[in-house]
C-alpha positions as CSV (number, residue, x, y, z in Angstrom):
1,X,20.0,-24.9,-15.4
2,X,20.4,-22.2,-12.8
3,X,17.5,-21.1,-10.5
4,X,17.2,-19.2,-7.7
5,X,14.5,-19.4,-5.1
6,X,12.1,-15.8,-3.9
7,X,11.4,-15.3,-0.8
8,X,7.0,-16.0,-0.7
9,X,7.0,-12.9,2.3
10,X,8.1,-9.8,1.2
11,X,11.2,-8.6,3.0
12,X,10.1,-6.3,5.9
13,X,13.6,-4.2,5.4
14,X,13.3,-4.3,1.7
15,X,10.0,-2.3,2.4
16,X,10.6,-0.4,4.5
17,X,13.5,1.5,2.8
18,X,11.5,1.4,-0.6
19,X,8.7,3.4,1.7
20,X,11.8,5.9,3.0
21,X,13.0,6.4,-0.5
22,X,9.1,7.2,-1.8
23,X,9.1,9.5,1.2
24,X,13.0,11.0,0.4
25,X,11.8,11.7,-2.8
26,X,8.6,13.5,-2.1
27,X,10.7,15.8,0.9
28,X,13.2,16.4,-1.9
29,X,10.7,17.3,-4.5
30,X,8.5,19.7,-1.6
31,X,12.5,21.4,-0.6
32,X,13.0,22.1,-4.2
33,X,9.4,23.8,-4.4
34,X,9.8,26.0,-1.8
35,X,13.4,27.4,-2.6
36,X,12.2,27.4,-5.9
37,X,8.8,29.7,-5.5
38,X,8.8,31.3,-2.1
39,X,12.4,31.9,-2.0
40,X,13.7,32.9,-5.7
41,X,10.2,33.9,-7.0
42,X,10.0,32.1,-9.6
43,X,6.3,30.8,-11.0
44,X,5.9,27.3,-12.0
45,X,3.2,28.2,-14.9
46,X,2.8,25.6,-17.6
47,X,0.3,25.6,-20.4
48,X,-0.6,22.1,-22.5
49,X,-1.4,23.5,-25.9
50,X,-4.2,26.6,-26.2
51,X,-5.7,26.2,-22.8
52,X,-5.3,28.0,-19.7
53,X,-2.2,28.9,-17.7
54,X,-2.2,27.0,-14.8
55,X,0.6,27.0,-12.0
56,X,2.1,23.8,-10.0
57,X,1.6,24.1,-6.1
58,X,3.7,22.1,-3.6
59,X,0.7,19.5,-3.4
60,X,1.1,18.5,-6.9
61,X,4.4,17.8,-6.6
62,X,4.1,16.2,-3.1
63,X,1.6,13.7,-5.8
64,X,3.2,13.5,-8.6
65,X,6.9,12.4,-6.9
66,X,5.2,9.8,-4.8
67,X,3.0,8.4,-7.3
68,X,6.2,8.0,-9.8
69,X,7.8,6.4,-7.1
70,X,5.5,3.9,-5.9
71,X,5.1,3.0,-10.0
72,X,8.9,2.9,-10.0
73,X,8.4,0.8,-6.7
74,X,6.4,-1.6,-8.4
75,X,8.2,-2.1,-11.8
76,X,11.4,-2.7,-9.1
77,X,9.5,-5.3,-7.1
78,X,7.7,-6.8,-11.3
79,X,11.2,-7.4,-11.8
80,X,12.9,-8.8,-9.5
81,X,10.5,-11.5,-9.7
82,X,11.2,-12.0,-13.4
83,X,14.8,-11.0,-14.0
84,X,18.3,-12.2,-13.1
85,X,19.4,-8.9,-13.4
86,X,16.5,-6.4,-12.0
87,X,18.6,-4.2,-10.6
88,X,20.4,-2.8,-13.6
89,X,17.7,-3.3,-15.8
90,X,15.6,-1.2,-13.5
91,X,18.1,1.5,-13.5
92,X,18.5,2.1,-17.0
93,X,14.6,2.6,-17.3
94,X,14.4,4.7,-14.1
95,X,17.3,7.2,-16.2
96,X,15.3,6.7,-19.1
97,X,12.1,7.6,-18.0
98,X,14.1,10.9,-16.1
99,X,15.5,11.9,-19.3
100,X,12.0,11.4,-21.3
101,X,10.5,13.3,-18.4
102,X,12.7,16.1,-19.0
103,X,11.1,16.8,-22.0
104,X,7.6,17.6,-20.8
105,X,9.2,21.0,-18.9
106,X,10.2,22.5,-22.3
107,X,6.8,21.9,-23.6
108,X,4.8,23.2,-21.8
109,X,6.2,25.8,-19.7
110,X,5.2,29.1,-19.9
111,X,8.6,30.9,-19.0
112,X,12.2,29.6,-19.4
113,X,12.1,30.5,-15.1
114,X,9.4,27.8,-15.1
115,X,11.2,25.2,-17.2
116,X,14.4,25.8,-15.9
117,X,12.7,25.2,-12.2
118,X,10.6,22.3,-13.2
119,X,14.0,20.3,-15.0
120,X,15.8,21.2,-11.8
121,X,13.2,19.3,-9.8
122,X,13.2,16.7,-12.0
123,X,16.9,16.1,-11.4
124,X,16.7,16.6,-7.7
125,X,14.3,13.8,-7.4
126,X,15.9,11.2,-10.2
127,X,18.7,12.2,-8.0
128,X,17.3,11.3,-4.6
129,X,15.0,8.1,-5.5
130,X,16.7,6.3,-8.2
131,X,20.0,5.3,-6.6
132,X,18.4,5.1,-3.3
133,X,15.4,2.7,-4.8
134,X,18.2,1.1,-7.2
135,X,20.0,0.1,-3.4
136,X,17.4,-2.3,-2.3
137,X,16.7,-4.5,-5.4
138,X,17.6,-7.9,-4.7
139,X,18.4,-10.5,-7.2
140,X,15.6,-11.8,-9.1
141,X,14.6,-15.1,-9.8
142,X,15.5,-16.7,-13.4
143,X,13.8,-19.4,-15.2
């Protein structure tokens, strides 16, 4: 029988560079925005089915990336407590979860600018907080 032993304090380090890629994700996301609508003009409208138009500001998407990542934060920190292999398994559902998110731009967008623009931020931020997040799990504990 194999076990492994969890440290009961969090790790300080660990933490703190979880907190750095949250942040990393949410500067990515607000860099994106603003090339995106100041610079190149393009509107960020969305509709969800017969309501109204309504357009994403750089606030939302502040929110929205760090709210994903603390969630993706604590599935990472769910499963290191609970898996051997936390780590890859929390990888393959962070892609997942990118790729399922993808979908939501060709919805609802209101112009192929917008969903373009919208799938490009998606990818920015899979691309800045899943590796980064991916780098600080820690082998998790087996039963």
């Amino acid at each position: 029988m194999l076990t492994t032993t969890a440290t009961a304090v969090p790790d300080i380090k660990h933490s703190r560079s979880r907190a750095l890629c949250t942040a990393g994700g949410a500067l990515a996301a607000a860099l994106a925005w603003i090339v995106e609508v100041p610079l190149l003009g393009i509107h960020l409208n969305f509709r969800f089915g017969t309501g109204h138009i309504q357009t994403i500001a750089v606030g939302q998407v502040i929110g929205v990336t760090v709210a994903a990542s603390l969630l993706g934060w604590l599935l990472l920190a769910l499963l290191e407590r609970r898996t051997p292999r936390s780590r890859l398994l929390w990888t393959t559902i962070a892609l997942a979860a990118l790729a399922v998110s993808l979908a939501l731009p060709l919805a609802v967008a209101t112009t192929t600018s917008a969903a373009v623009g919208l799938i490009v931020m998606h990818l920015i931020v899979g691309t800045a907080v899943i590796p980064a997040m991916a780098h600080t799990a820690r082998q998790g504990a087996t039963s």
